[in-house]
C-alpha positions in Angstrom: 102.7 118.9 103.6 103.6 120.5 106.5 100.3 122.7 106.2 97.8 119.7 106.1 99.2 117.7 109.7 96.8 119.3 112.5 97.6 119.5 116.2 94.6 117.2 118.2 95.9 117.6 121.5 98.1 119.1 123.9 99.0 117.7 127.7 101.5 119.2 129.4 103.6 115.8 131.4 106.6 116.1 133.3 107.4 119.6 132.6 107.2 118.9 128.9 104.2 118.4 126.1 102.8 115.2 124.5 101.1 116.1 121.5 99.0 114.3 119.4 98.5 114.8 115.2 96.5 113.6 112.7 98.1 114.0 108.6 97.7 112.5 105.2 99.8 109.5 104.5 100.3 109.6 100.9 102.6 106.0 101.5 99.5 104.7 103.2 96.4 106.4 101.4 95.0 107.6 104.6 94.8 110.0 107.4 97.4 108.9 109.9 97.8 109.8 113.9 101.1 110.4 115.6 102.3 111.5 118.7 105.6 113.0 119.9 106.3 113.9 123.5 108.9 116.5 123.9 110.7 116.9 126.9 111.4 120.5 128.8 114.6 120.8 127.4 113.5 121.2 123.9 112.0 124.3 124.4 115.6 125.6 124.3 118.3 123.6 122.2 117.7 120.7 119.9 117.2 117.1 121.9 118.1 113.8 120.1 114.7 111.6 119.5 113.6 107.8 120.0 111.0 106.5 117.3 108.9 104.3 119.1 107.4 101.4 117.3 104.5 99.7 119.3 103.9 96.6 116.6 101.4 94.7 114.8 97.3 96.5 115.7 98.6 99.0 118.2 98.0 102.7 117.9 100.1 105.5 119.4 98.0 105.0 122.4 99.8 102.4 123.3 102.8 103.3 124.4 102.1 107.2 124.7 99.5 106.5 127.2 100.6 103.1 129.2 104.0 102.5 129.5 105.5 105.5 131.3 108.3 106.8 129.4 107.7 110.1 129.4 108.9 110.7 132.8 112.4 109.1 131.9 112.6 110.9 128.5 112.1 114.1 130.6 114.8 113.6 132.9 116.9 112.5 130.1 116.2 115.3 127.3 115.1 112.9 125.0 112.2 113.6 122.6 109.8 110.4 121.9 107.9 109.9 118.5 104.9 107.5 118.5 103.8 106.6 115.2 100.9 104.8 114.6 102.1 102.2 111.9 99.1 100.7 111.0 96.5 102.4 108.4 93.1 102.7 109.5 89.7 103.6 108.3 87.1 102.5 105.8 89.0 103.2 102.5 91.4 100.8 103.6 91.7 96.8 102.2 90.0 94.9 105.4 91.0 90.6 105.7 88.7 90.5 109.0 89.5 86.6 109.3 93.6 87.8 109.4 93.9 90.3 112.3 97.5 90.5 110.9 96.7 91.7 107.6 94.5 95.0 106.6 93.2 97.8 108.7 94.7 98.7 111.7 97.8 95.8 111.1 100.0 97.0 108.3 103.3 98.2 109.9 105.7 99.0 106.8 106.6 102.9 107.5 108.5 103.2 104.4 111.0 105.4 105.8 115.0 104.3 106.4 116.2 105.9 110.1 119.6 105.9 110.6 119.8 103.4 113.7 116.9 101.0 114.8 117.1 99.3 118.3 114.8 96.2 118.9 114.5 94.7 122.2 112.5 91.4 121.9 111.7 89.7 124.6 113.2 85.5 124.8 109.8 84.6 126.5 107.5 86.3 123.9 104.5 84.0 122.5 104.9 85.0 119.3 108.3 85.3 118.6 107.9 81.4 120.0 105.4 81.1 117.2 107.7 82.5 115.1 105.5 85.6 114.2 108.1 87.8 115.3 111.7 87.1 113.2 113.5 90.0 114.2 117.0 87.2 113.0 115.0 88.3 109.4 114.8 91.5 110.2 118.2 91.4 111.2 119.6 89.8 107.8 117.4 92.3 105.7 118.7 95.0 107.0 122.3 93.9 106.8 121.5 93.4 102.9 120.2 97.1 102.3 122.9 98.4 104.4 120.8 99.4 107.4 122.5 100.2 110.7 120.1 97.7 113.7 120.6 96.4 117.4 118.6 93.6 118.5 118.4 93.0 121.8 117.0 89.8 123.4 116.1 90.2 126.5 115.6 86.8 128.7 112.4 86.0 130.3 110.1 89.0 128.7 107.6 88.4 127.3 105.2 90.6 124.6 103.2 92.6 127.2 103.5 96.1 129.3 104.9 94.7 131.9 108.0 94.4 129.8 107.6 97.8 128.0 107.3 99.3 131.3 110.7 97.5 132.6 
């Protein structure tokens, strides 16, 4: 419901807006925060969109706020959307002892895009742990028909240095 998402925040970057809103997730039984930056552009024609995922724990802090693509989506006429994927708050299942599992780390969206990109960095700690599968990711969503790019970029690793790159 269009009527229940509430703007938080407004800061003008680059000529365009981010903007920050809170709604109810009725996928994730909880109030949810997203952020979408939209570049000057957009104030007069439609501008294609990138949906970026930050992973497991992050909110849309992270990316929003640290790596610096706002500048480039600006010059670009691109449009940025940063979810927060993970539910948070006190009505929500907690397994402190798994920072993987319960608040703050769930990171099923529920929603089928038309196109996903990945980049994964080769030098990643957890995709060495295997944590990260993005081959299984890969294989899934051949099987449901799901259009996906994985990139592996060689020497990255899981950090901002590499988002910033």
């Amino acid at each position: 419901d269009l009527k229940a998402m509430q703007q938080t925040e407004s800061v003008k970057e680059f000529g365009g807006y981010l903007k920050r809103y809170i709604h109810y997730s009725q996928t994730c039984h909880c109030e949810m925060t997203f952020s979408v930056y939209l570049p000057p552009q957009a104030e007069a024609t439609k501008v294609p969109a990138l949906y970026w995922l930050s992973g497991l724990t992050c909110t849309d802090d992270n990316a929003r706020v640290k790596a610096g693509a706002q500048r480039y989506a600006a010059e670009h006429g691109i449009a940025i959307v940063f979810p927060d994927t993970s539910p948070r708050g006190d009505d929500i299942a907690d397994e402190p002892e798994h920072y993987d599992m319960g608040q703050g780390a769930g990171f099923e969206a529920g929603a089928k895009v038309t196109d996903i990109l990945i980049d994964q960095g080769t030098a990643d700690e957890f995709y060495d742990e295997q944590q990260l599968l993005p081959e299984n990711f890969q294989k899934a969503c051949n099987e449901a028909g799901q259009k996906v790019t994985i990139r592996m970029q060689e020497g990255y690793d899981h950090s901002y240095h590499f988002i910033a790159s």
